[in-house]
C-alpha positions in Angstrom: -119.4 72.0 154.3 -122.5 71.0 156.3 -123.3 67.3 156.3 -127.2 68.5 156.3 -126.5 70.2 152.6 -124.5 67.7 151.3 -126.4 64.6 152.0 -129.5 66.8 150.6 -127.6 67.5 147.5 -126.8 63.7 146.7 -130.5 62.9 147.7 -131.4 65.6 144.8 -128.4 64.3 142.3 -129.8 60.4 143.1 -133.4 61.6 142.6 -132.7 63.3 139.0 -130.7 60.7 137.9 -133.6 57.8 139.1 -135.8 60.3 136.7 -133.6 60.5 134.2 -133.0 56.5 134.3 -136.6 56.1 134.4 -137.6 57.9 131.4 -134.4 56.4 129.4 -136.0 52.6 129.9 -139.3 53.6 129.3 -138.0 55.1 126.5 -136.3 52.3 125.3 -138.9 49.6 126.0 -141.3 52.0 123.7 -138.6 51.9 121.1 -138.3 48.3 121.7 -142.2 47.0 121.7 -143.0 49.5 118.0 -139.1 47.8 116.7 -141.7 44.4 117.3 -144.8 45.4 116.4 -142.9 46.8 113.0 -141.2 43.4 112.2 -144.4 42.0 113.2 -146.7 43.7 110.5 -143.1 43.1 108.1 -144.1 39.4 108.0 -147.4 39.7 107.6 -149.1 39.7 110.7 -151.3 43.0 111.9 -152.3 44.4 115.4 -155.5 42.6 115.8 -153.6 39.0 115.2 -154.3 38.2 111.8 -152.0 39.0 108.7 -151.6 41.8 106.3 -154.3 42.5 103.9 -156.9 40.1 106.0 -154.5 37.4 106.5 -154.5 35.3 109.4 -151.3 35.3 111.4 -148.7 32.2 110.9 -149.8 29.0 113.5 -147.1 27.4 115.5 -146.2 30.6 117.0 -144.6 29.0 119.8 -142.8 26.1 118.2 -141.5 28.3 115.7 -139.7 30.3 118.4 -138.1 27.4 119.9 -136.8 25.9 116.6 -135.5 28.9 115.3 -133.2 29.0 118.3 -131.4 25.9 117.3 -129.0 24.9 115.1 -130.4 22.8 113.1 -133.2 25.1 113.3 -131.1 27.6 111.6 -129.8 25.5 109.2 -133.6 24.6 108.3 -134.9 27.9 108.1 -131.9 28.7 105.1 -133.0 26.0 103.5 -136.8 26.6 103.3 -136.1 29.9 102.5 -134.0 28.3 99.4 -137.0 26.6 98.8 -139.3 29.9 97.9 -142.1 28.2 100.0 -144.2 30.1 102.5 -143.9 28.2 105.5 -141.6 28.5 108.7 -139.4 26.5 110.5 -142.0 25.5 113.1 -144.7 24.6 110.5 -142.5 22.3 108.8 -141.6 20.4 111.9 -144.9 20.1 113.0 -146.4 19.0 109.6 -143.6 16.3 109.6 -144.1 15.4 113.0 -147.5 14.6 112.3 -146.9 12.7 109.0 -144.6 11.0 110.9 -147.1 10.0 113.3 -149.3 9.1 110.9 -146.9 6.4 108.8 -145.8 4.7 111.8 -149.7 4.7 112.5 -150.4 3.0 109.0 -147.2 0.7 108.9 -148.4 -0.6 112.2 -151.5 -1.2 111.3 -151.6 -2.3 107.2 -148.2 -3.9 107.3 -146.8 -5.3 110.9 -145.5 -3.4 114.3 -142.2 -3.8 113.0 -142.5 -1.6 110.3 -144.2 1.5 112.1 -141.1 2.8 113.3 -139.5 2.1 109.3 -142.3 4.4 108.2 -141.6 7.0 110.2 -138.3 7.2 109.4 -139.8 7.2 105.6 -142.1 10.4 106.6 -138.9 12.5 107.7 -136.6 11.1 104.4 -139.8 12.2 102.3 -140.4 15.6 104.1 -136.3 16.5 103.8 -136.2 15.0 100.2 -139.6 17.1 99.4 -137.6 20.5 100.7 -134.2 19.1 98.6 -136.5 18.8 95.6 -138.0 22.2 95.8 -134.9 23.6 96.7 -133.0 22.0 93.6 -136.1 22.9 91.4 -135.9 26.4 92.6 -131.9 26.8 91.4 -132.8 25.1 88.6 -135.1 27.9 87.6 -132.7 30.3 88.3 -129.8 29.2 86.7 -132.1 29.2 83.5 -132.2 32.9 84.3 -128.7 33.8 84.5 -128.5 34.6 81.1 -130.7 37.6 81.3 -129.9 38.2 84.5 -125.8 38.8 83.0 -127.3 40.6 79.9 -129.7 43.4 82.1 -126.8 44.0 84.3 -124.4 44.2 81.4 -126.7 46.7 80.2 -127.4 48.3 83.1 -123.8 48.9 83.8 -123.1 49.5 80.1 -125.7 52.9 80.9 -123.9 54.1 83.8 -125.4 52.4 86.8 -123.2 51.5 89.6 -123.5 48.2 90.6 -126.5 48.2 93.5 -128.5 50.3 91.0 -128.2 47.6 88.8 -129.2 44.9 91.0 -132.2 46.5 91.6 -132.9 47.3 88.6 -132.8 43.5 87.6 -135.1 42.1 90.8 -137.7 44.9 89.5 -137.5 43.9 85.6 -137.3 39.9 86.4 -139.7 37.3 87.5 -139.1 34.9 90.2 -137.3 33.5 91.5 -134.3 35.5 90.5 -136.7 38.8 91.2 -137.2 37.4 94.7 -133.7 36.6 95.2 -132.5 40.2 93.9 -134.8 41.9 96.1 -133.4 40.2 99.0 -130.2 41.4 97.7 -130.9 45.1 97.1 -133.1 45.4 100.7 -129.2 44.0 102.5 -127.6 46.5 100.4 -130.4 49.2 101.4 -129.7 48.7 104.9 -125.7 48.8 104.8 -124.8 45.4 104.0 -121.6 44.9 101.4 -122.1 43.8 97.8 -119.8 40.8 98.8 -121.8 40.0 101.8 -124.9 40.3 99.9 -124.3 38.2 96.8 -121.8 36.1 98.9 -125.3 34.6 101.0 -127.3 34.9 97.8 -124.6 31.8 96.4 -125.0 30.1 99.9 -129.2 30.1 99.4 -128.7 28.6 95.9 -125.7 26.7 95.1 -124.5 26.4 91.5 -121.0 26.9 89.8 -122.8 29.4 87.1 -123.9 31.7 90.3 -120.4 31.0 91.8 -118.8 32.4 88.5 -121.8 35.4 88.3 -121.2 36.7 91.9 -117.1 36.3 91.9 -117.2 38.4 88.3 -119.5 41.2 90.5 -117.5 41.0 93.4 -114.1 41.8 91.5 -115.3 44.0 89.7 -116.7 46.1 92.8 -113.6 45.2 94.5 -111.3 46.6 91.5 -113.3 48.6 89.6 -113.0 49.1 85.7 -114.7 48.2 83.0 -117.2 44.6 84.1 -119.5 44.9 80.4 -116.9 42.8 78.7 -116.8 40.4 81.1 -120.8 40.1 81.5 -121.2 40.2 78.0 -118.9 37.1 77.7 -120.3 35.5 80.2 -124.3 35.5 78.8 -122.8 33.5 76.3 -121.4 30.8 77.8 -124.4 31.0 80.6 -126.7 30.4 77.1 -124.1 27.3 76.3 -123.8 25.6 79.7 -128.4 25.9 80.0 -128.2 24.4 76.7 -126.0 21.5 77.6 -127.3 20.9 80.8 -130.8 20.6 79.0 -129.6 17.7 76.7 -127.9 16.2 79.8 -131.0 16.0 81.8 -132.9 14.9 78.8 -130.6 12.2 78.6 -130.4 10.9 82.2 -134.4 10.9 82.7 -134.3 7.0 82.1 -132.0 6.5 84.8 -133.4 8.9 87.4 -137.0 7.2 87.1 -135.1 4.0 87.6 -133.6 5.0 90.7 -137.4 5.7 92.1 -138.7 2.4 90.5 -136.4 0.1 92.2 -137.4 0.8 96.0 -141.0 1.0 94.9 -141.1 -2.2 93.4 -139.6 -3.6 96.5 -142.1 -2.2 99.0 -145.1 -3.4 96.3 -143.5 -6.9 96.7 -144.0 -6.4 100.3 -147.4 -5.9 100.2 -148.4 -8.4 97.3 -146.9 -10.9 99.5 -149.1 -9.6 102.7 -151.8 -9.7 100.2 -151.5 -12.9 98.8 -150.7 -14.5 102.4 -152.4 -12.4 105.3 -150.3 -12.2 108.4 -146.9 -13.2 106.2 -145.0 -10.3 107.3 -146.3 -10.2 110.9 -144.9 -14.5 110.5 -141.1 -12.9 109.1 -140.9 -9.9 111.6 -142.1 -12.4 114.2 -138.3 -13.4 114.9 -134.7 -11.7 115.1 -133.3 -13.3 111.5 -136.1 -12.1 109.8 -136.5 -8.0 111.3 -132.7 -8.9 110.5 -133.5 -9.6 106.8 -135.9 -6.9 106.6 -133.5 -4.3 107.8 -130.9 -5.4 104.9 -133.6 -5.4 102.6 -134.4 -2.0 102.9 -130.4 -0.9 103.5 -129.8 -2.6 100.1 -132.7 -0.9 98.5 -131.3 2.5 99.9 -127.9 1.7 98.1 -129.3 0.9 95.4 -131.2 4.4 95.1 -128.0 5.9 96.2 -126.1 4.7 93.7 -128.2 4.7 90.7 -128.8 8.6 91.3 -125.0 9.1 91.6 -124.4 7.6 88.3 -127.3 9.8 87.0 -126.0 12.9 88.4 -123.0 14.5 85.8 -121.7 18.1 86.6 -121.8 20.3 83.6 
């Protein structure tokens, strides 16, 4: 064959393939770029930077990225999402940075350098404690819901629904949070995700033993099949039991959970009444190593304390 024709012919095949190549990543990186701009406008923000329906778009942009690749990051982005609260990852760390800046500030200055570093440390207990207590008051809310949530599925399933039909029928009918949760349920099962999956990370956003026993009833009853209206039937009563007793319990134990806040309050207001009543005292006893030494213990006692007294209020029902 001549070498002329055949080194033309590759040149051709290499050109048409460079096209072909060519129009495949541009392709791609169009697919890619409206894939963003979709997810984009998904959480709320629109094409001329602020959010749907007039809203600005999220701050922190940047931040957000980079904590989001973490970690801990991760693990903090689960647990605001437990939460219900509209905030991201990178908010949240920059609002407690800055309160964190700002207690050391105050402790410095109201108090003694010694302590500015002990309030900081406060400002990121109170920021995690304020996400544990949403978080806790969010399940809370829910579990009170799992009695209707058991009695529309049992229903539901009771009229011939399969199973996803009857989640979703449940996010549309209930309020939040267990709509909310539901949803996020039915829109992983919309997009190919299993029930076990699904309701398996619904249990991990909001830990309880009554959602433990809810979503390992579904799940063998998907897994099995059969009859499940029994079995949710029975279980909406003793859901209505357990929210009953865990309401007395609670009622009970308020005493002891406002004394576990009351002790290291007290403490700290002795702290200052003393600083009050004798200006410069604590700059005087966090002027020397026995006494940053005593303060140290003093607060490590305190957090024992708090420790303690809320484990002793805290019974599993």
């Amino acid at each position: 064959m001549n070498p002329t024709v055949l080194t033309l012919a590759v040149a051709l095949i290499c050109c048409v393939l460079a096209v072909v190549g060519i129009q495949l990543y541009a392709s791609g990186a169009a697919q890619r770029s409206a894939l963003i701009a979709r997810l984009s406008r998904a959480d709320g923000e629109g094409d001329d930077g602020t959010g749907a329906g007039g809203r600005r778009r999220r701050p922190f942009r940047g931040v957000d990225r980079r904590v989001r690749r973490t970690t801990l990051g991760r693990r903090l982005e689960l647990r605001i999402s437990a939460t219900g609260l509209e905030i991201t990852p990178g908010e949240f760390v920059v609002y407690m940075a800055v309160t964190v800046a700002a207690l050391w500030i105050a402790g410095q200055a109201l108090l003694s350098p010694f302590f500015g570093p002990i309030c900081g440390f406060l400002g990121v207990w109170v920021a995690m404690g304020f996400l544990n207590w949403q978080r806790q008051k969010r399940i809370e809310k829910f579990i009170n819901q799992l009695p209707e949530l058991s009695r529309i599925l049992a229903n539901a399933t009771q009229a011939g629904l399969a199973l996803r039909m009857a989640l979703s029928l449940a996010a549309d009918e209930m309020e939040a949070p267990a709509g909310d949760e539901l949803a996020k349920v039915s829109q992983q099962l919309a997009v190919g995700t299993s029930v076990d999956d699904a309701l398996g990370e619904l249990a991990e956003r909001l830990p309880s033993r009554e959602l433990v026993v809810l979503v390992t009833t579904l799940v063998l009853a998907n897994r099995a099949g059969g009859t499940v209206v029994s079995s949710l039937r029975n279980l909406t009563e003793t859901l209505e039991e357990r929210k009953e007793t865990r309401r007395e319990v609670r009622t009970q134990l308020s005493q002891v959970s406002m004394t576990a806040y009351a002790v290291p309050v007290i403490g700290v207001g002795s702290l200052l009444l003393i600083d009050n009543m004798q200006p410069g005292a604590l700059d005087r006893m966090t002027g020397s190593g026995l006494g940053q030494l005593a303060v140290v213990l003093a607060f490590g006692l305190y957090a024992v304390g708090f420790v303690i007294i809320r484990r002793l209020a805290k019974i599993d029902v």
